[in-house]
C-alpha positions as CSV (number, residue, x, y, z in Angstrom):
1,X,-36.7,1.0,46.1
2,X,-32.7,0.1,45.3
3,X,-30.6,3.3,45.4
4,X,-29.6,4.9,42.1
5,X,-26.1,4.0,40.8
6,X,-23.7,6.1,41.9
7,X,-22.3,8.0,38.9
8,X,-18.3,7.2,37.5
9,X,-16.4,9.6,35.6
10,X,-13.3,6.9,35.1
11,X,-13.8,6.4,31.9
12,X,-13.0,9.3,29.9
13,X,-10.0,7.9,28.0
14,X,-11.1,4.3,27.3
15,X,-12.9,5.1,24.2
16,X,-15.1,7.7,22.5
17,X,-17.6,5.3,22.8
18,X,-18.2,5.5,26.2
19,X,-19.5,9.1,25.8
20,X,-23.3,9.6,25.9
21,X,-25.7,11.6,23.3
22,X,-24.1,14.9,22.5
23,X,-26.9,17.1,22.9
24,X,-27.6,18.1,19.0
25,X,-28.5,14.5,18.7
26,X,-30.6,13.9,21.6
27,X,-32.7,16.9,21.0
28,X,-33.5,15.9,17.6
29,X,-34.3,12.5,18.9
30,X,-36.8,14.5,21.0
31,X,-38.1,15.9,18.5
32,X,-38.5,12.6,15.9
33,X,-40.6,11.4,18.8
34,X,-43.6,12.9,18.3
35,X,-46.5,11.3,16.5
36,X,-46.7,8.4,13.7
37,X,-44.8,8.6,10.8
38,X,-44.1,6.2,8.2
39,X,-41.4,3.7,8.4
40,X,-38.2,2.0,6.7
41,X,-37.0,5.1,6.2
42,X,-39.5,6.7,4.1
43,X,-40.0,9.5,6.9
44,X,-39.1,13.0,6.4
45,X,-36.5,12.9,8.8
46,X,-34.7,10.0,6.7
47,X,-35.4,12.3,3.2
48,X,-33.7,15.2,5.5
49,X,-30.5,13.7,6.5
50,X,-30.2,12.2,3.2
51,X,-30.4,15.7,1.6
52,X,-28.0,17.1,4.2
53,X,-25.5,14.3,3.7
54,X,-25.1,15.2,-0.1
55,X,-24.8,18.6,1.0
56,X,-21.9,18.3,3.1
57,X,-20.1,16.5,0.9
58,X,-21.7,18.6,-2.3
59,X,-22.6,15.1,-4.1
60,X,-26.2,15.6,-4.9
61,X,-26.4,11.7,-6.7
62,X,-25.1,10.4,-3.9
63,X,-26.6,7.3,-2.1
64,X,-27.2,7.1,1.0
65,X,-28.4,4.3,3.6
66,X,-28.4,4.2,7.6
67,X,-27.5,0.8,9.9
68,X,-26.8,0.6,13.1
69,X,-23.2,0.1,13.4
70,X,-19.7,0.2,12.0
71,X,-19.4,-3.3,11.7
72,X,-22.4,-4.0,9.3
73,X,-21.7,-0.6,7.9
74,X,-18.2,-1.5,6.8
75,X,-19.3,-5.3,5.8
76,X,-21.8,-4.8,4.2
77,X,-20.2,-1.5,1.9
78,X,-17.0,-4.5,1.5
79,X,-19.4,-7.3,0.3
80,X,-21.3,-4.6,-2.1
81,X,-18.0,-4.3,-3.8
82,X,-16.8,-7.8,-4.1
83,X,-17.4,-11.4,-5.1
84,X,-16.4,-14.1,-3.0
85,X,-13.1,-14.8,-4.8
86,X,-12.1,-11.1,-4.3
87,X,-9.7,-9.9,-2.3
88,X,-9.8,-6.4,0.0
89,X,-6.4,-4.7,0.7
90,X,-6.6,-2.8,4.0
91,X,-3.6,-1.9,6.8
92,X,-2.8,-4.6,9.2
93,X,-4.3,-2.8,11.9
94,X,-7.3,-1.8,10.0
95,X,-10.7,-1.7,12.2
96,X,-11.9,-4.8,9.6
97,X,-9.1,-6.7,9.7
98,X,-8.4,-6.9,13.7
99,X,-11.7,-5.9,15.3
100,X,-14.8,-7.2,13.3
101,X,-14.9,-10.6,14.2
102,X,-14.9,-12.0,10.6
103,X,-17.8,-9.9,9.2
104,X,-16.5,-8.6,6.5
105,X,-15.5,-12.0,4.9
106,X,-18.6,-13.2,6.4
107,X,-21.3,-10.8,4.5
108,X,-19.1,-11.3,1.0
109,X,-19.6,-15.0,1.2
110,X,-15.5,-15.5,2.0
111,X,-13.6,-12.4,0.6
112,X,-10.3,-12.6,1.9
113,X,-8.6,-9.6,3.2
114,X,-5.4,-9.2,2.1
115,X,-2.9,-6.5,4.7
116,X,0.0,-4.3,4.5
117,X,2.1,-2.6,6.8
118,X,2.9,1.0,7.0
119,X,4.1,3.8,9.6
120,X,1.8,5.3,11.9
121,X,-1.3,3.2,10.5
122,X,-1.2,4.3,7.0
123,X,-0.8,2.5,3.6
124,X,1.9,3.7,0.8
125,X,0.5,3.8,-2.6
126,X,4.0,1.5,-3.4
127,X,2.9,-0.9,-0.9
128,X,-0.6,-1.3,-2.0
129,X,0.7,-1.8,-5.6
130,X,3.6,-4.2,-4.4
131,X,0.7,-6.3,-2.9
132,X,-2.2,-6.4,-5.7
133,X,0.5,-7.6,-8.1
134,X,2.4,-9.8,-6.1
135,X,-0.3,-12.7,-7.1
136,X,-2.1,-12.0,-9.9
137,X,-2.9,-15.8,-10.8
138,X,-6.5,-17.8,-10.8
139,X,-5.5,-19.9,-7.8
140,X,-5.5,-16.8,-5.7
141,X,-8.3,-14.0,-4.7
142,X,-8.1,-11.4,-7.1
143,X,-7.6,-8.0,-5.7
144,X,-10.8,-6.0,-5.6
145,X,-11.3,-3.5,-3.3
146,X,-8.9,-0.6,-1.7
147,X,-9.7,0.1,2.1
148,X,-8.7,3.2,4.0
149,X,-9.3,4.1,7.1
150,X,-9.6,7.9,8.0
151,X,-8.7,8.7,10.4
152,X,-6.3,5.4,11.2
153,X,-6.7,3.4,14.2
154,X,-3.0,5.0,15.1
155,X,-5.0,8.6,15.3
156,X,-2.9,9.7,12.3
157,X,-4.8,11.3,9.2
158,X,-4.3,10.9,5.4
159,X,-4.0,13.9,3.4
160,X,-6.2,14.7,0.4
161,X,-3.1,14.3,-1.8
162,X,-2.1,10.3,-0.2
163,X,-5.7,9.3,-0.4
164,X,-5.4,11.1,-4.0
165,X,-2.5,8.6,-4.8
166,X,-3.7,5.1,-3.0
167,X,-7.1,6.1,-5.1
168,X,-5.0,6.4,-8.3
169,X,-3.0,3.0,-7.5
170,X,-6.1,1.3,-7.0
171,X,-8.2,2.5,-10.1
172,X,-5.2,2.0,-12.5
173,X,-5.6,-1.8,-11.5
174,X,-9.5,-2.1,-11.6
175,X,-9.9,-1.6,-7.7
176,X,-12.7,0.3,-6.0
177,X,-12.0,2.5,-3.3
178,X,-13.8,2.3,0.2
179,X,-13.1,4.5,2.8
180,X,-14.2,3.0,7.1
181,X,-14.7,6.7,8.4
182,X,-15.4,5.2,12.3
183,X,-13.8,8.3,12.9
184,X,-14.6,10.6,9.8
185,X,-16.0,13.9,11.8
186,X,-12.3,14.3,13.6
187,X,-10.3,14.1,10.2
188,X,-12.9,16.5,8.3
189,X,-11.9,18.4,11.3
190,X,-8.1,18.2,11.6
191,X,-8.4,18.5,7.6
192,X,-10.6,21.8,7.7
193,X,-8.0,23.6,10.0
194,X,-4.9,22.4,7.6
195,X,-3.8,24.8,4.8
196,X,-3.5,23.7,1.6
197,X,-0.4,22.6,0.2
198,X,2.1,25.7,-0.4
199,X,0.2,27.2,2.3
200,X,-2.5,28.9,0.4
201,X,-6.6,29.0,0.9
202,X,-8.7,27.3,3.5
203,X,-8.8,23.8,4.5
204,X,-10.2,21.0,2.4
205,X,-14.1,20.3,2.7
206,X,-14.8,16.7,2.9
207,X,-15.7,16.5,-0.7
208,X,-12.2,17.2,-1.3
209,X,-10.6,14.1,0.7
210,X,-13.4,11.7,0.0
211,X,-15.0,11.7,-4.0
212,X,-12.5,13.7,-5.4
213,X,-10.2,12.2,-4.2
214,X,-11.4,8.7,-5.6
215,X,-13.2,7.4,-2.4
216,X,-16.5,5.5,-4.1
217,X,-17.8,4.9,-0.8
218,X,-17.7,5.8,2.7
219,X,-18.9,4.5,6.1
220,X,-19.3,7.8,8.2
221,X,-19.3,7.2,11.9
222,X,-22.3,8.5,13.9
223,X,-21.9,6.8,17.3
224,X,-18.3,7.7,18.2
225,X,-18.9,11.7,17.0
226,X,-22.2,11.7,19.7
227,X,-24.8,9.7,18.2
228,X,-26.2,6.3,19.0
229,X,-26.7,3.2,17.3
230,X,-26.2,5.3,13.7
231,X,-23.9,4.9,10.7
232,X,-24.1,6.1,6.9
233,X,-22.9,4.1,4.4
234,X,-22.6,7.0,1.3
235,X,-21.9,5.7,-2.1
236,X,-20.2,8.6,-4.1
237,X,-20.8,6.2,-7.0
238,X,-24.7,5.7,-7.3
239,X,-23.9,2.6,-9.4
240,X,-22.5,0.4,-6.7
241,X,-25.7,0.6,-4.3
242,X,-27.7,-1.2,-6.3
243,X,-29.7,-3.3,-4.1
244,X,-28.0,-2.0,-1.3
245,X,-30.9,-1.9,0.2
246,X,-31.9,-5.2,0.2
247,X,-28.6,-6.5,1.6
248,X,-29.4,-4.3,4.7
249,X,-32.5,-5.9,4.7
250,X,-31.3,-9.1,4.9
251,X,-28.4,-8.0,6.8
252,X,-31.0,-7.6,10.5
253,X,-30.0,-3.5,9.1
254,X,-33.2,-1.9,8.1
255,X,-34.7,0.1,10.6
256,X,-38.5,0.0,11.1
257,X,-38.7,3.1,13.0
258,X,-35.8,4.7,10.9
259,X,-36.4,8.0,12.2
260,X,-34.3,7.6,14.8
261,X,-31.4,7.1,13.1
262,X,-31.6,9.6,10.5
263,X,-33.2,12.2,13.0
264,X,-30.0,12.6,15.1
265,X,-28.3,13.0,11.5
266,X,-30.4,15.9,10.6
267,X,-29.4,17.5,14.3
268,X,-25.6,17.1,13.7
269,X,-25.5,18.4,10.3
270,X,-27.7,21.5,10.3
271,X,-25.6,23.7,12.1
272,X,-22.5,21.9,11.8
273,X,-22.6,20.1,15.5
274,X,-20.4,17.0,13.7
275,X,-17.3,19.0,13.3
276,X,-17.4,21.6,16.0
277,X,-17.2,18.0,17.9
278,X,-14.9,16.6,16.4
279,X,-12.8,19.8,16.6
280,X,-13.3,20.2,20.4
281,X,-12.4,16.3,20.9
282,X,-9.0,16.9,18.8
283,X,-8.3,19.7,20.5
284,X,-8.5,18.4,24.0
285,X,-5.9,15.2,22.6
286,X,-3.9,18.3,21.9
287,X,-4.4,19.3,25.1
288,X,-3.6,16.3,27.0
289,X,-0.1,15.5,24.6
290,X,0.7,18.8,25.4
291,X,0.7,17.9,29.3
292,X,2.2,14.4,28.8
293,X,4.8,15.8,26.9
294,X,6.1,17.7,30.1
295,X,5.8,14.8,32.1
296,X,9.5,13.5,32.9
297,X,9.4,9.3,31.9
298,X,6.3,9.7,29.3
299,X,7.4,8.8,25.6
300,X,4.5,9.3,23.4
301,X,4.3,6.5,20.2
302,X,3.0,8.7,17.5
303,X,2.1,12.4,17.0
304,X,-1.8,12.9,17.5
305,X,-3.3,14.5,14.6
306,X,-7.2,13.4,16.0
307,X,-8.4,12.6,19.0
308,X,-6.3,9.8,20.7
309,X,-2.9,9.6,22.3
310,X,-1.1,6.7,22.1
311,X,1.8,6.7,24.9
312,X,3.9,4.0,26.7
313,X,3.8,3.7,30.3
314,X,5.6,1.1,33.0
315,X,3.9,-1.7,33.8
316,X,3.7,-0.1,37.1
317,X,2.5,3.5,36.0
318,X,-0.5,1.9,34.3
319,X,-1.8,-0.8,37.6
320,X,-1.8,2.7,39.5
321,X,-3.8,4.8,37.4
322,X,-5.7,1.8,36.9
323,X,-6.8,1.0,41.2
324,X,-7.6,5.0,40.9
325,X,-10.4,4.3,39.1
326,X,-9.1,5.6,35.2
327,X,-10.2,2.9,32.6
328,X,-7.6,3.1,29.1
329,X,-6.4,0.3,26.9
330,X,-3.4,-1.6,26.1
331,X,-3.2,-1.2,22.3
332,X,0.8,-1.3,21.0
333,X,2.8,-3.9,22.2
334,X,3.3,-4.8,26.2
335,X,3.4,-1.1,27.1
336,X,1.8,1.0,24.4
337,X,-1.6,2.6,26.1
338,X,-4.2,4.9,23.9
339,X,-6.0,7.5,25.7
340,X,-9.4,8.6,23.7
341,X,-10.6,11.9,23.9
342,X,-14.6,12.8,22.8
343,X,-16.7,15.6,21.9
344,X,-17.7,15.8,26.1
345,X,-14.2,15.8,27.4
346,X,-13.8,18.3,29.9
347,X,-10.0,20.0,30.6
348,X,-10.5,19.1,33.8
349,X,-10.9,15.6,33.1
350,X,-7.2,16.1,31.6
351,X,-6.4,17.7,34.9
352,X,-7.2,15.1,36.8
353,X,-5.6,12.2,35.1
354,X,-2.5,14.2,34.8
355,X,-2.3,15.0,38.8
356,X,-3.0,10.8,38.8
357,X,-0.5,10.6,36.4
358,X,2.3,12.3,38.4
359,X,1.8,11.0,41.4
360,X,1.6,7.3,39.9
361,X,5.2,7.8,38.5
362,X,6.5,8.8,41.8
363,X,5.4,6.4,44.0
């Protein structure tokens, strides 16, 4: 009988997706397991997380559909929203612009996706506007669709007034606004802990930074907040999922044993699990900028506000930490490196990196 593998623990800063099930999840999963129930989603557990969905976001008309992924999650929410001769305007390092392969132009039959820069990952309701009217002919894609993504690929977070103004932007000129929330549980969480402006009340809920704001739909990341193999596309506005379901459908995106999507849904979201992760996953980025910050030689590239740290290291620095076993990526240029944080991080994972750290940039 082959030995078992040995164990690593090397790759706690390459990605939040290379956590396992949180425990919430996994125990609901248990629980899904048990019997014969019906399928496609017409289960109890589907009807439960559905129900606890609109409650967390206090939307009880919203919509609501599980896939697998954020790939076919954000696709598939795009193509809803367009024709082919649309146009999407997203960031230039938006998640579908750089990192799906194609799919969003692939499941709207050819939308183009049109990008804009901005500091620290994040659009300017100026810029947006600059680019929907800069062609507003028939011989180009007519602009269609807003896309945000919260939080940013640079771990920065908009605010519930800037996602306020891009919404307004994009309504005044017909646009719809969709929201790729990969990363949704660690900005409801860095939002729930921020006072409101003039410093007054409680943070927002994620009602506040998400319909009210003008968001029509959302793709709300399961996998990288603990789950597995879960999304939820939520349409604020019931009218643009009509036959949603169908495009899943045809889409490889509807379940048969849907269960065990929704299931681990329905263990997140009862006792709030989602965003006591997401907390504990920003707060141990806080804790591990905190430590690079006192490290002499260590320039970090933006100011974490979620639960990554982006930070430029020597060419060097990075082979070492690299042969001792710690997996990160190259992200910003030649020397920019993010280091990911998730809801099992460990301070003394942070310890040990940084004692790897030190002793790489002294060698």
């Amino acid at each position: 009988m082959p030995a078992s593998p040995t164990l690593r623990h090397d790759y706690h800063f390459a990605s939040d997706n290379t956590s396992g099930i949180c425990p919430e999840a996994w125990s609901a999963l248990t629980q899904a397991n048990q019997g014969r129930v019906p399928s496609y989603g017409t289960d109890d557990w589907t009807r439960r997380a559905c129900d606890l969905i609109r409650e967390v976001f206090e939307k009880p008309d919203a919509e609501i559909f599980f896939v697998f992924n954020g790939t076919s999650a954000n696709s598939l929410a795009l193509a809803s929203l367009c024709q082919s001769y649309h146009s999407v305007i997203c960031h230039d390092f938006a998640h579908v612009e750089v990192d799906e392969c194609g799919a969003p132009e692939f499941f709207s039959n050819g939308t183009k996706l049109l990008t804009a820069t901005g500091a620290n990952g994040k659009l300017a309701p100026e810029t947006v506007e600059r680019l929907i009217l800069k062609r507003t002919d028939i011989h180009f894609p007519k602009a269609r669709v807003l896309s945000i993504t919260q939080s940013t690929e640079w771990a920065t977070v908009y605010s519930r007034e800037e996602i306020s103004a891009l919404s307004a932007v994009a309504k005044r000129h017909g646009l719809a606004v969709h929201m790729d929330g990969a990363r949704f549980a660690n900005a409801a969480a860095a939002l729930a802990a921020r006072p409101r402006a003039g410093g007054k009340g409680e943070g927002h809920s994620p009602a506040d930074f998400t319909w009210r704001a003008g968001v029509d739909v959302l793709c709300f990341g399961g996998t990288k907040n603990g789950m597995n193999t879960t999304e939820a596309v939520v349409f604020f506005n019931p009218e643009l999922a009509k036959e949603f379901d169908y495009r899943c459908k045809q889409a490889g995106q509807l379940a048969s044993k849907m269960r065990f999507l929704s299931s681990q849904w329905v263990g997140m979201l009862e006792n709030g699990a989602w965003l006591r992760h997401g907390a504990h996953a920003n707060a141990m980025t806080q804790r591990l900028a905190s430590a690079l910050r006192a490290l002499p030689g260590i320039k970090l590239l933006a100011e974490p506000e979620v639960n990554a740290v982006f930070v430029e290291l020597a060419p060097e620095v990075a082979r070492r930490l690299q042969e001792k076993g710690w997996h990160f990526y190259n992200f910003i240029g030649a020397h920019g490196y993010r280091l990911m944080c998730s809801w099992d991080t460990r301070a003394e994972d942070i310890e040990s990196f940084i004692v790897d750290l030190r002793a790489a940039l002294s060698a």
